[in-house]
PDB file of N, CA, C and O in Angstrom:
ATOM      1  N   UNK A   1      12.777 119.106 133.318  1.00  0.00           N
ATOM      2  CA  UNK A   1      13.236 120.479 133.297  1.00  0.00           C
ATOM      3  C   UNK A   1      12.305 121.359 132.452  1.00  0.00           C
ATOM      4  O   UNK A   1      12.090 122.545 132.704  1.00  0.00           O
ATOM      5  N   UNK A   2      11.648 120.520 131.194  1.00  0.00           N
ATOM      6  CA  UNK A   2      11.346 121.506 130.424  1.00  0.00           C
ATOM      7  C   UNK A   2       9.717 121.922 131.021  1.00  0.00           C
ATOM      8  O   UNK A   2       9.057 122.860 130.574  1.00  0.00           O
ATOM      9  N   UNK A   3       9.242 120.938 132.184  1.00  0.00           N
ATOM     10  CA  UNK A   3       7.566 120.990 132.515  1.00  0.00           C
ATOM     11  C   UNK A   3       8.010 121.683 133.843  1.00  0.00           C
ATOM     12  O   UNK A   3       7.066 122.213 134.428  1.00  0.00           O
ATOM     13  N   UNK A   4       8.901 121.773 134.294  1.00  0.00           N
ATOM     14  CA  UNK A   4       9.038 122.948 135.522  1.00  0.00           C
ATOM     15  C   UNK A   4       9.114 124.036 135.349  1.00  0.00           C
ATOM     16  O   UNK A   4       9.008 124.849 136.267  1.00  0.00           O
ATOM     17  N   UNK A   5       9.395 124.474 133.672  1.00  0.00           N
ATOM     18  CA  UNK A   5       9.261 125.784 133.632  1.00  0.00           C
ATOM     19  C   UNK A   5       7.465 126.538 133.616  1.00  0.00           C
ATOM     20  O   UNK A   5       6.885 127.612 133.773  1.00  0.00           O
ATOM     21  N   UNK A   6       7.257 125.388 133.370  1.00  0.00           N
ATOM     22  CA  UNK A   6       5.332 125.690 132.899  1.00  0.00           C
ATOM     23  C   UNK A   6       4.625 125.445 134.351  1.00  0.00           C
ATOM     24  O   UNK A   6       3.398 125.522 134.275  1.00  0.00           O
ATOM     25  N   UNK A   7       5.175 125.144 135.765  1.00  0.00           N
ATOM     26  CA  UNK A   7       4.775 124.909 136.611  1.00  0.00           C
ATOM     27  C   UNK A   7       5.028 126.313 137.213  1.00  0.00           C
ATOM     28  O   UNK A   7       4.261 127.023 137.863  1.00  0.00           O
ATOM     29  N   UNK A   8       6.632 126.577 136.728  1.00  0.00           N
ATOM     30  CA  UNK A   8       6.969 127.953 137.705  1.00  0.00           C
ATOM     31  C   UNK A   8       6.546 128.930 137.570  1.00  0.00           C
ATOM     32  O   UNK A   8       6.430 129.635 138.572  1.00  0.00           O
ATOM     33  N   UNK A   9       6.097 129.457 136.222  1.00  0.00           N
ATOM     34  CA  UNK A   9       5.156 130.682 135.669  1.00  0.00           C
ATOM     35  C   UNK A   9       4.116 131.658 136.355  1.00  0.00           C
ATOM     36  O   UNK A   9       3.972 132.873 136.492  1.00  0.00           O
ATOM     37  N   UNK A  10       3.477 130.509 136.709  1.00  0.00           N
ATOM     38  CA  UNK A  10       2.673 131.009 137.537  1.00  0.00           C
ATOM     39  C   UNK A  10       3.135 131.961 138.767  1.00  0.00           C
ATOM     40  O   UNK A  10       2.905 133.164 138.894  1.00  0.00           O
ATOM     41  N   UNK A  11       3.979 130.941 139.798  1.00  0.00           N
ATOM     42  CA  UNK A  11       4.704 131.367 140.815  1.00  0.00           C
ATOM     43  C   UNK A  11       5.601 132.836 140.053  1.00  0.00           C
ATOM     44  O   UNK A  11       5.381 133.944 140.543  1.00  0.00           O
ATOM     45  N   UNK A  12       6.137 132.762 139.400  1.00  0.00           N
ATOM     46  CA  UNK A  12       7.114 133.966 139.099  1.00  0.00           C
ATOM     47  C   UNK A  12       5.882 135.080 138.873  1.00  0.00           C
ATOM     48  O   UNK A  12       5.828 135.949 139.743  1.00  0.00           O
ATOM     49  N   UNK A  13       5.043 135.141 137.966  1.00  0.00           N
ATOM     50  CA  UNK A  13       3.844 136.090 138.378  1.00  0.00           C
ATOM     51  C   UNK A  13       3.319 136.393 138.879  1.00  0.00           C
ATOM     52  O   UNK A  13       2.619 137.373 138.628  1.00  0.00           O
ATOM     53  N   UNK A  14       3.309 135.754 139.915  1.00  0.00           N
ATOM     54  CA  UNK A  14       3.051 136.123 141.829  1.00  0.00           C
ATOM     55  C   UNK A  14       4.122 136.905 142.283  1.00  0.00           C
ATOM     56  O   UNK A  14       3.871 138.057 142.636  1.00  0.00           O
ATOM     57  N   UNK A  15       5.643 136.348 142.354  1.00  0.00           N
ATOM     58  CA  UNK A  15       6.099 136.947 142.627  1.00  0.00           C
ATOM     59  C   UNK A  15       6.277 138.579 142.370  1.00  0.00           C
ATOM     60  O   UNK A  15       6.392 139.401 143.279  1.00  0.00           O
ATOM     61  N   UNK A  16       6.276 138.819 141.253  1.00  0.00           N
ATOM     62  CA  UNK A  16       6.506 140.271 140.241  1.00  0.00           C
ATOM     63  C   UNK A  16       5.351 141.080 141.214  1.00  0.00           C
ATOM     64  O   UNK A  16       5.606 142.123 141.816  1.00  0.00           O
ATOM     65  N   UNK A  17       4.052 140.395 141.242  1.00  0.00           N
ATOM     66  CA  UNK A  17       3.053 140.969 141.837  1.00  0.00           C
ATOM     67  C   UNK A  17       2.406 141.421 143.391  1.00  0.00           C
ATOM     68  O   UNK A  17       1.435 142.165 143.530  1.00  0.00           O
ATOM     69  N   UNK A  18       3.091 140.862 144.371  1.00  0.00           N
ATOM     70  CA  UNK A  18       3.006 140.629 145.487  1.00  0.00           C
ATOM     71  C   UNK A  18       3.302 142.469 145.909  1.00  0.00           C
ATOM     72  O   UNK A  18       2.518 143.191 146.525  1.00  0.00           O
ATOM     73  N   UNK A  19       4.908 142.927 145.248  1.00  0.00           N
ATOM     74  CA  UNK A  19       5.143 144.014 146.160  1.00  0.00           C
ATOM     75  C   UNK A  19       4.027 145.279 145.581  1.00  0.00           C
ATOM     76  O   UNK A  19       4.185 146.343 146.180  1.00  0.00           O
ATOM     77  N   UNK A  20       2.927 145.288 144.495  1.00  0.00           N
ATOM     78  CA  UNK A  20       1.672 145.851 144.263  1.00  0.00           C
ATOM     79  C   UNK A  20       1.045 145.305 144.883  1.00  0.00           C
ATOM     80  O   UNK A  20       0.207 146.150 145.199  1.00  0.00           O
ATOM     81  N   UNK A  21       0.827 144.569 145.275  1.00  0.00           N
ATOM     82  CA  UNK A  21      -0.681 144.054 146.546  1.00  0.00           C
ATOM     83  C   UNK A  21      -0.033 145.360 147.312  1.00  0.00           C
ATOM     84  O   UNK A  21      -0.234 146.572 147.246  1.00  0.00           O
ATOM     85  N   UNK A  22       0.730 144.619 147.974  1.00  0.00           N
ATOM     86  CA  UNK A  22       1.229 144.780 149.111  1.00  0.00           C
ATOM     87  C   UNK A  22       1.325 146.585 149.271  1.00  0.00           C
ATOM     88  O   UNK A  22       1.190 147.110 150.376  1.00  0.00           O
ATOM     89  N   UNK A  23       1.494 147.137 148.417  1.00  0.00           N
ATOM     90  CA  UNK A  23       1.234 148.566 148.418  1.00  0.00           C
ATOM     91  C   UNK A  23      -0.191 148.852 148.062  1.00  0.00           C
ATOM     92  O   UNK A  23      -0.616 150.007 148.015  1.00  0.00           O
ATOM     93  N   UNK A  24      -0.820 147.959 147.848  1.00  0.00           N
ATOM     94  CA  UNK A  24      -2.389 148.216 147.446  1.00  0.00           C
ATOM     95  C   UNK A  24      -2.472 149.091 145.890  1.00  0.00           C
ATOM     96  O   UNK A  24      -3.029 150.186 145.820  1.00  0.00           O
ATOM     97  N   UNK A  25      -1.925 148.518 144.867  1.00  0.00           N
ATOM     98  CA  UNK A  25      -2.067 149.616 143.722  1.00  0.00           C
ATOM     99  C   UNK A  25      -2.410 148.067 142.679  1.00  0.00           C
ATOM    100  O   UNK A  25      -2.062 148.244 141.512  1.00  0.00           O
ATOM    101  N   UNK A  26      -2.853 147.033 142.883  1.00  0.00           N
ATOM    102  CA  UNK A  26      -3.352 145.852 142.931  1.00  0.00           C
ATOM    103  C   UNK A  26      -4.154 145.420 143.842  1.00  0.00           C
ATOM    104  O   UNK A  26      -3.736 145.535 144.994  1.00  0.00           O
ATOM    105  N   UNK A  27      -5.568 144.782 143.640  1.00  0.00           N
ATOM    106  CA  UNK A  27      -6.138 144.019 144.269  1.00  0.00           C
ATOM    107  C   UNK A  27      -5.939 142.606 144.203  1.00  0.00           C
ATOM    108  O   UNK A  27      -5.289 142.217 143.233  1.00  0.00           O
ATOM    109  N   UNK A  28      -6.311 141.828 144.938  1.00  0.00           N
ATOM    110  CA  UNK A  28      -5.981 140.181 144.746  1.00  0.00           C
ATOM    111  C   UNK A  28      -6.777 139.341 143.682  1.00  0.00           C
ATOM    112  O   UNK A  28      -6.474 138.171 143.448  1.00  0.00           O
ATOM    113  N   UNK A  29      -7.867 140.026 143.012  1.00  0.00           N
ATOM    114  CA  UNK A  29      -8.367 139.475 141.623  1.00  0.00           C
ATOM    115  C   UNK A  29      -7.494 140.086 140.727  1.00  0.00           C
ATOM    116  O   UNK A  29      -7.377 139.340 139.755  1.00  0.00           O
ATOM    117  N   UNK A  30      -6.942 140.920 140.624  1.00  0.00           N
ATOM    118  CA  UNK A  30      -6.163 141.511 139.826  1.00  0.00           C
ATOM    119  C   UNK A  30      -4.848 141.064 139.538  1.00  0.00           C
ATOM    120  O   UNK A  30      -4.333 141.135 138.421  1.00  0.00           O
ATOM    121  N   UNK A  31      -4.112 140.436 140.926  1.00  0.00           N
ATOM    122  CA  UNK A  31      -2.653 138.905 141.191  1.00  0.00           C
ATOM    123  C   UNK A  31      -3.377 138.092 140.484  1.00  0.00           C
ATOM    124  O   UNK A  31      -3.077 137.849 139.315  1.00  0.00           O
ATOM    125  N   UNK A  32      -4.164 137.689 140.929  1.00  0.00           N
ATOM    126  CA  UNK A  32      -4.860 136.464 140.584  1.00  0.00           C
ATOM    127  C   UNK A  32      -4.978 136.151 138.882  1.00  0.00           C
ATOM    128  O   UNK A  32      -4.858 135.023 138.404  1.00  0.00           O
ATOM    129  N   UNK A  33      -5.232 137.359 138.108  1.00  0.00           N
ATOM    130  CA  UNK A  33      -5.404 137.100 136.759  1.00  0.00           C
ATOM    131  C   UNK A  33      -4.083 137.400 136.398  1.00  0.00           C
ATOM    132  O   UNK A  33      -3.652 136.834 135.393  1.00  0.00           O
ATOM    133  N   UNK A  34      -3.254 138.272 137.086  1.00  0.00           N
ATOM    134  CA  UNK A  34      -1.864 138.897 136.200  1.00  0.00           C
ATOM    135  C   UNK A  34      -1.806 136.736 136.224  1.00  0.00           C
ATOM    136  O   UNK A  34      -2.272 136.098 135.280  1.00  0.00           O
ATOM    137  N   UNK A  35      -1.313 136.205 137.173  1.00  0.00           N
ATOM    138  CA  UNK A  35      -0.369 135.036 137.051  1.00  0.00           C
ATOM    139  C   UNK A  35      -1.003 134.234 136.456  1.00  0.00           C
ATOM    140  O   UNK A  35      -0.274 133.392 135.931  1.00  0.00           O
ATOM    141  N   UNK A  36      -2.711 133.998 136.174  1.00  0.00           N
ATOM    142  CA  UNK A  36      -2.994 133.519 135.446  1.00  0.00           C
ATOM    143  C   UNK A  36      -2.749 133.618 134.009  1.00  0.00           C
ATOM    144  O   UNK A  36      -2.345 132.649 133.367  1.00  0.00           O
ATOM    145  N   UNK A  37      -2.990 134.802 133.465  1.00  0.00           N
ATOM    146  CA  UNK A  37      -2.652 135.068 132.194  1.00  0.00           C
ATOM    147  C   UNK A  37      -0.815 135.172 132.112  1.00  0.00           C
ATOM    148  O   UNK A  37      -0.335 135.910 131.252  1.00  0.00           O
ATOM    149  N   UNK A  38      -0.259 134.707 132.672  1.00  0.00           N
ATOM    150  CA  UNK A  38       1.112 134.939 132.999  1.00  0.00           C
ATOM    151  C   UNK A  38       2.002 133.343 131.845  1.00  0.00           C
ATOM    152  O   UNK A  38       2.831 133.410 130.937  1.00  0.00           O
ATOM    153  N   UNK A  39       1.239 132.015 132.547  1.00  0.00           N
ATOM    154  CA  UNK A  39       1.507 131.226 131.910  1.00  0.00           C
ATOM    155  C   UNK A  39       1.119 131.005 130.300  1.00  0.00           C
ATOM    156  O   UNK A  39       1.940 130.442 129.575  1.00  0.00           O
ATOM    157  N   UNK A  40       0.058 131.387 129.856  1.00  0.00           N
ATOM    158  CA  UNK A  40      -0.273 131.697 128.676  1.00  0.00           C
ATOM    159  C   UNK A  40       0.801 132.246 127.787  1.00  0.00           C
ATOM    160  O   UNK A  40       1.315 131.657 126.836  1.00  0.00           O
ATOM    161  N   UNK A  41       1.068 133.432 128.213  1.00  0.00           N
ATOM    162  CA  UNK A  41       2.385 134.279 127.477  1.00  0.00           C
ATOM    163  C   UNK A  41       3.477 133.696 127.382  1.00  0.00           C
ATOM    164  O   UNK A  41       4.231 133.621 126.412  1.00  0.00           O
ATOM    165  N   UNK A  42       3.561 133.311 128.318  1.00  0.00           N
ATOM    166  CA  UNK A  42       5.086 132.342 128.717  1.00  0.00           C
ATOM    167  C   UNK A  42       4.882 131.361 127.889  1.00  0.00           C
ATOM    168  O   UNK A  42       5.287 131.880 126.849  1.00  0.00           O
ATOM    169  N   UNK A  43       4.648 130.641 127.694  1.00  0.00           N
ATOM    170  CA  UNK A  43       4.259 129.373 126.583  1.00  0.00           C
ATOM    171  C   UNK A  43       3.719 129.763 124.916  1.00  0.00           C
ATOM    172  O   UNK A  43       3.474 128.985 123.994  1.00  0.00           O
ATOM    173  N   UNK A  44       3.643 131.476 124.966  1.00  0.00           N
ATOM    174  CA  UNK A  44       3.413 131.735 123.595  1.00  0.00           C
ATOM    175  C   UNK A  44       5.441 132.031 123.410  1.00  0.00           C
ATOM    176  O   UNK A  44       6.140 132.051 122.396  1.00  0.00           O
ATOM    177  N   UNK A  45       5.726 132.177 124.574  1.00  0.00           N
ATOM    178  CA  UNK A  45       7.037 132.867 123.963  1.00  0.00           C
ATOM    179  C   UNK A  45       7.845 131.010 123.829  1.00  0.00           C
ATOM    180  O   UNK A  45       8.585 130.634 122.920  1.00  0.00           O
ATOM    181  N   UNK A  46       7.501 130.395 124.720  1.00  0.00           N
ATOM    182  CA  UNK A  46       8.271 129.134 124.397  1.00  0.00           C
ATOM    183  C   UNK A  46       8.121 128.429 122.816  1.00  0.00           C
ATOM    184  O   UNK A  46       9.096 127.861 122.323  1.00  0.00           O
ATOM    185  N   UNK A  47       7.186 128.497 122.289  1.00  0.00           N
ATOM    186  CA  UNK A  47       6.643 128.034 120.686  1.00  0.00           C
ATOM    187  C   UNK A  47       7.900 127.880 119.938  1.00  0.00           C
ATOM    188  O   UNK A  47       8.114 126.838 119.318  1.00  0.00           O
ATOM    189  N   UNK A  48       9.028 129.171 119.960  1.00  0.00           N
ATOM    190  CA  UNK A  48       9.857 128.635 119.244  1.00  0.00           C
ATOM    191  C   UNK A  48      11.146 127.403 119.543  1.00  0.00           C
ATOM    192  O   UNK A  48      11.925 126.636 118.978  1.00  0.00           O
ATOM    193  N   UNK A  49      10.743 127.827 120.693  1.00  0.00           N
ATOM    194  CA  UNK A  49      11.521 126.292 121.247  1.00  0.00           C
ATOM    195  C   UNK A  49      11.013 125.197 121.586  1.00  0.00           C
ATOM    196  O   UNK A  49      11.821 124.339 121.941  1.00  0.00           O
ATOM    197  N   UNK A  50       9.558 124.839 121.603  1.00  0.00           N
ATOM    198  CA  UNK A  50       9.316 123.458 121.227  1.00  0.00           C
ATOM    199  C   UNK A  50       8.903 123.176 119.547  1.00  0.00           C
ATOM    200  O   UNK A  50       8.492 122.136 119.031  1.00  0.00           O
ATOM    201  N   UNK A  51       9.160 124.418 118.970  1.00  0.00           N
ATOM    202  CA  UNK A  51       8.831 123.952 117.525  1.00  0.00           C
ATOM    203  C   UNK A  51      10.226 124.018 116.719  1.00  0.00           C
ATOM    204  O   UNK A  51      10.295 123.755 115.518  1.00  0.00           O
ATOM    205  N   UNK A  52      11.476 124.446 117.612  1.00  0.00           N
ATOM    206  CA  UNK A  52      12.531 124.381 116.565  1.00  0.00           C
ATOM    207  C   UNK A  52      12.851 122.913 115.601  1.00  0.00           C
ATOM    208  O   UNK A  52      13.370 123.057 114.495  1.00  0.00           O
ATOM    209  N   UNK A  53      12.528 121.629 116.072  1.00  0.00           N
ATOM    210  CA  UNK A  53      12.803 121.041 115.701  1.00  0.00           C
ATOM    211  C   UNK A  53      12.306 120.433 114.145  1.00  0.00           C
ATOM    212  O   UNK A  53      12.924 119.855 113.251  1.00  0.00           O
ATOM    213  N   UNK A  54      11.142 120.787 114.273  1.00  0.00           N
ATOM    214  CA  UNK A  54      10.285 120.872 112.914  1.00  0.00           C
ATOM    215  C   UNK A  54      10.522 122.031 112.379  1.00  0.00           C
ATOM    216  O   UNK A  54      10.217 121.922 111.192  1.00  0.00           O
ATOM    217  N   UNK A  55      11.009 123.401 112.661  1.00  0.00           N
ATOM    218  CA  UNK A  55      11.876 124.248 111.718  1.00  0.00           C
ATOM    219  C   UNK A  55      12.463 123.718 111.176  1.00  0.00           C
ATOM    220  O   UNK A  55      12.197 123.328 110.039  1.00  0.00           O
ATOM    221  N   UNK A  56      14.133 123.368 112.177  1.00  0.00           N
ATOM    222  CA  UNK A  56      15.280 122.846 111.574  1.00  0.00           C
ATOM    223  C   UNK A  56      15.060 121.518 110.107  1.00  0.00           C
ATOM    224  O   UNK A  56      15.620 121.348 109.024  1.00  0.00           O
ATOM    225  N   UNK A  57      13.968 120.837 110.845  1.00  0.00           N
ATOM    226  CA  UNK A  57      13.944 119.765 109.140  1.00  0.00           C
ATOM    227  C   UNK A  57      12.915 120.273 108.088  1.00  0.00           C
ATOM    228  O   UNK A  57      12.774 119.694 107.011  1.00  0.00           O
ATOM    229  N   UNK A  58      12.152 121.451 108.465  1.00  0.00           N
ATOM    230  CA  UNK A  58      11.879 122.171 106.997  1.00  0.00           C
ATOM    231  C   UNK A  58      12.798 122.773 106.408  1.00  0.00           C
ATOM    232  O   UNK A  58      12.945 122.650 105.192  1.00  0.00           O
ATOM    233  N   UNK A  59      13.930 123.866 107.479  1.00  0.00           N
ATOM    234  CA  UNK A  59      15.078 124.671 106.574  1.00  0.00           C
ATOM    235  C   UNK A  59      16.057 123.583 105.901  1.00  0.00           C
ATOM    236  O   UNK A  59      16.495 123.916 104.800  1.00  0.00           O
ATOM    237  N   UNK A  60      16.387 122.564 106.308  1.00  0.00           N
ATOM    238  CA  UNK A  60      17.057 121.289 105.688  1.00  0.00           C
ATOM    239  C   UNK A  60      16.413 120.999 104.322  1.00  0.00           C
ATOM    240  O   UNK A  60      17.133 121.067 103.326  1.00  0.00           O
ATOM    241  N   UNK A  61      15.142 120.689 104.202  1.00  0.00           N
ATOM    242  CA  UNK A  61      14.632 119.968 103.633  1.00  0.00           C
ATOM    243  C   UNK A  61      14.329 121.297 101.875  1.00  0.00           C
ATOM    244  O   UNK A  61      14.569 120.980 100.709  1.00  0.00           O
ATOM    245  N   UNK A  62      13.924 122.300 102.237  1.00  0.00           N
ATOM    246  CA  UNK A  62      14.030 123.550 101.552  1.00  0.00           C
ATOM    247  C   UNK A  62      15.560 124.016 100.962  1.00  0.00           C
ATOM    248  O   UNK A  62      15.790 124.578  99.891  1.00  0.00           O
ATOM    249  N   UNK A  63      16.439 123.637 101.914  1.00  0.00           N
ATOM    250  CA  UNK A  63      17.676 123.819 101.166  1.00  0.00           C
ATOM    251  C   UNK A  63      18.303 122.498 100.232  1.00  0.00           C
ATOM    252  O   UNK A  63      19.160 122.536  99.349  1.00  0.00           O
ATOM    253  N   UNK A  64      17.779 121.696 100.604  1.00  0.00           N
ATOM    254  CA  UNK A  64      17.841 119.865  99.695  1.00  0.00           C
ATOM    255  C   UNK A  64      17.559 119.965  98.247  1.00  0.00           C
ATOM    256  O   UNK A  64      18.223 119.615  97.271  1.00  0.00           O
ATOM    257  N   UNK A  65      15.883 120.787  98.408  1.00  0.00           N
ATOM    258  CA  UNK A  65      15.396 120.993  97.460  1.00  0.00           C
ATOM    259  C   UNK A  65      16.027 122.312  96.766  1.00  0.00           C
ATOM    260  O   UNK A  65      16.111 121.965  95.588  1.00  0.00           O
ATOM    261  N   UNK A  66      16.524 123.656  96.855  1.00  0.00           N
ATOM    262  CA  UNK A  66      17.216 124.268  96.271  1.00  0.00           C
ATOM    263  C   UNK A  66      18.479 123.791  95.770  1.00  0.00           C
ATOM    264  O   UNK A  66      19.034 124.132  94.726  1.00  0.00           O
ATOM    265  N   UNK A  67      18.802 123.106  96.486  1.00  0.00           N
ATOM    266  CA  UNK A  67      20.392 122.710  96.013  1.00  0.00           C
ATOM    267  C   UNK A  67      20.106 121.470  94.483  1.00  0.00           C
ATOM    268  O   UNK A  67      20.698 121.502  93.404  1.00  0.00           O
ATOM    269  N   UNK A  68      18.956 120.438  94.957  1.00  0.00           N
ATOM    270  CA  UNK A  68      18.756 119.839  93.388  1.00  0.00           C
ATOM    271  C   UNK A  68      18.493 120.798  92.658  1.00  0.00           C
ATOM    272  O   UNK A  68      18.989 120.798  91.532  1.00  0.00           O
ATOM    273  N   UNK A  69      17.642 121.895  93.071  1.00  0.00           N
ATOM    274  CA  UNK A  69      17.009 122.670  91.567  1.00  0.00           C
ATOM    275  C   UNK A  69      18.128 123.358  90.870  1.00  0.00           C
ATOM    276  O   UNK A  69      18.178 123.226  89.648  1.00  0.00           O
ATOM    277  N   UNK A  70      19.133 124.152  91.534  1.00  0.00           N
ATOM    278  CA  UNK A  70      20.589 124.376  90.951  1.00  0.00           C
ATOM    279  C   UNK A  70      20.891 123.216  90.289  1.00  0.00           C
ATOM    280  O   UNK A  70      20.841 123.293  89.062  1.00  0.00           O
ATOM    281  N   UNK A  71      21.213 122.086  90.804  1.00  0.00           N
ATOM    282  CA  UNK A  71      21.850 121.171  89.951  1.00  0.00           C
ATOM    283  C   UNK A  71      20.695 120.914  88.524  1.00  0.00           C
ATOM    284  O   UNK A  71      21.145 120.773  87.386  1.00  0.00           O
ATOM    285  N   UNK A  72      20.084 120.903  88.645  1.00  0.00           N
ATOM    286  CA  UNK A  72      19.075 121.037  87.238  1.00  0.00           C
ATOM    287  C   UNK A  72      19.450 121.745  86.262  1.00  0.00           C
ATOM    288  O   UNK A  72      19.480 121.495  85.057  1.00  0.00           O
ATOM    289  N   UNK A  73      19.778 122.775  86.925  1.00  0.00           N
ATOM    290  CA  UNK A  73      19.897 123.802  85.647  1.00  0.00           C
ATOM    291  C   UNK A  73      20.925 123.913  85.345  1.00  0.00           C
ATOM    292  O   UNK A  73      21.181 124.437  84.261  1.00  0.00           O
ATOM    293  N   UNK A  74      22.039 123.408  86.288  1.00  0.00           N
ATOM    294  CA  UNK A  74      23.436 123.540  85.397  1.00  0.00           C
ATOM    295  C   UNK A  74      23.402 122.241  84.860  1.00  0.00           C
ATOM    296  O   UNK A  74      24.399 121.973  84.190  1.00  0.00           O
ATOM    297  N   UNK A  75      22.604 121.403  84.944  1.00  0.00           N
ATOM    298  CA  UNK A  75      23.175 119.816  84.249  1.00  0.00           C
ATOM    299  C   UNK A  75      23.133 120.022  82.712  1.00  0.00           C
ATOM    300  O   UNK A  75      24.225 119.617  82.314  1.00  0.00           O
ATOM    301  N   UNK A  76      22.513 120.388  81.816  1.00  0.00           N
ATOM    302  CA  UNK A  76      22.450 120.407  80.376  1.00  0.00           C
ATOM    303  C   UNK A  76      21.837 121.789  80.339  1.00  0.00           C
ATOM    304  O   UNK A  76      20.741 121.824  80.899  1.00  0.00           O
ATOM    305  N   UNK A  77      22.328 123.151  79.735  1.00  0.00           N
ATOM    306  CA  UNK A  77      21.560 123.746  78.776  1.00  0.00           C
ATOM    307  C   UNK A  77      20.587 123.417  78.082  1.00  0.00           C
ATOM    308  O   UNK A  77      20.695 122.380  77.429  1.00  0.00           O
ATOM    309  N   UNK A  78      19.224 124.265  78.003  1.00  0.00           N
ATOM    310  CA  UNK A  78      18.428 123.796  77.302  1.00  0.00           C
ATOM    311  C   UNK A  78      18.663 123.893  75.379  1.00  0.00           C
ATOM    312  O   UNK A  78      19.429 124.823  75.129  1.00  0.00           O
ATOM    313  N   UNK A  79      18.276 123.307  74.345  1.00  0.00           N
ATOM    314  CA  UNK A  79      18.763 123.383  73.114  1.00  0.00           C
ATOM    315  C   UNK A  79      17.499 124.379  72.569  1.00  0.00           C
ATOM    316  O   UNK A  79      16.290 124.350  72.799  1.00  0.00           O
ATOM    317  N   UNK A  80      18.142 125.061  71.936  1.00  0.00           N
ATOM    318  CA  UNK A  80      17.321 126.408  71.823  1.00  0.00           C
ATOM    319  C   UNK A  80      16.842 125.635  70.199  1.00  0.00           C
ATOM    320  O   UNK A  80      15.664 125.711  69.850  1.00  0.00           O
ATOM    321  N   UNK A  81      17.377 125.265  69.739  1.00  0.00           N
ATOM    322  CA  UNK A  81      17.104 124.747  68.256  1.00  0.00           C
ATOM    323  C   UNK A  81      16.296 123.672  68.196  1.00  0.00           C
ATOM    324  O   UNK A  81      15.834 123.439  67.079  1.00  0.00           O
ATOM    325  N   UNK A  82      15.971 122.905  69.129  1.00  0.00           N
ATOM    326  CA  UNK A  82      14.472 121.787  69.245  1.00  0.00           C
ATOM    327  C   UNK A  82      13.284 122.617  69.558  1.00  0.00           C
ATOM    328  O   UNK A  82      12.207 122.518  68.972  1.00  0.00           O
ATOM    329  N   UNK A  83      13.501 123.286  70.339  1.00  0.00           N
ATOM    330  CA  UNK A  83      12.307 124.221  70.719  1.00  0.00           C
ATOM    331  C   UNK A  83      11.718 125.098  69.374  1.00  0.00           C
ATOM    332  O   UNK A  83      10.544 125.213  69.022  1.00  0.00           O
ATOM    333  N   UNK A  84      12.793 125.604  68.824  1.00  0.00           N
ATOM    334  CA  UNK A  84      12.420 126.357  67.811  1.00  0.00           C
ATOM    335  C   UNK A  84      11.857 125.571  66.334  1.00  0.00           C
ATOM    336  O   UNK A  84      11.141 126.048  65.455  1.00  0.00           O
ATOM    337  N   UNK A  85      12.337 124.493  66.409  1.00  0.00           N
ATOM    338  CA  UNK A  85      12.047 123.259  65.584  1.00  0.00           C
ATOM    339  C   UNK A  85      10.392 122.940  65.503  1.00  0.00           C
ATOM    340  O   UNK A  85       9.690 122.736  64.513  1.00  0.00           O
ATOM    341  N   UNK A  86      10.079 122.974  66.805  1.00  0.00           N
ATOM    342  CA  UNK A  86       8.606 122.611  67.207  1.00  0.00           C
ATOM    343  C   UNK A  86       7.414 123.127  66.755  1.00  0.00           C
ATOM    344  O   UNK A  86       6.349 122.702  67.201  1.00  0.00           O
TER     345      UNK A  86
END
């Protein structure tokens, strides 16, 4: 399902383009590159959906790590009187 969409691209940019031929306000090098450059775009817009998955375990992994660093700082106050000792 997900490699038929990268097959159909093309075709759907033909389609869009055909009823400009067909009125002549397009030439056929001109179809020819719209659907070429058609799949390109289409696959810049897919990025976030073949990369959600490596999102989802950085935002996990970023909130793992915020949630220990809270617990850090509420675990003990620091002692203001060793420091000042030093």
């Amino acid at each position: 399902m997900s490699h038929g969409n990268t097959l159909l691209a093309p075709l759907v940019a033909l389609i869009l383009c055909v009823p400009q031929y067909i009125h002549q306000t397009l030439s056929l090098g001109e179809v020819t590159q719209a659907a070429a450059a058609f799949a390109p775009v289409q696959g810049a817009f897919n990025w976030l959906v073949d990369n959600y998955p490596r999102l989802a375990e950085w935002a996990s992994s970023a909130s793992r790590v915020d949630v220990l660093l809270f617990g850090l700082d509420m675990l003990a106050p620091p002692d203001e009187t060793r420091a000042e000792a030093s």
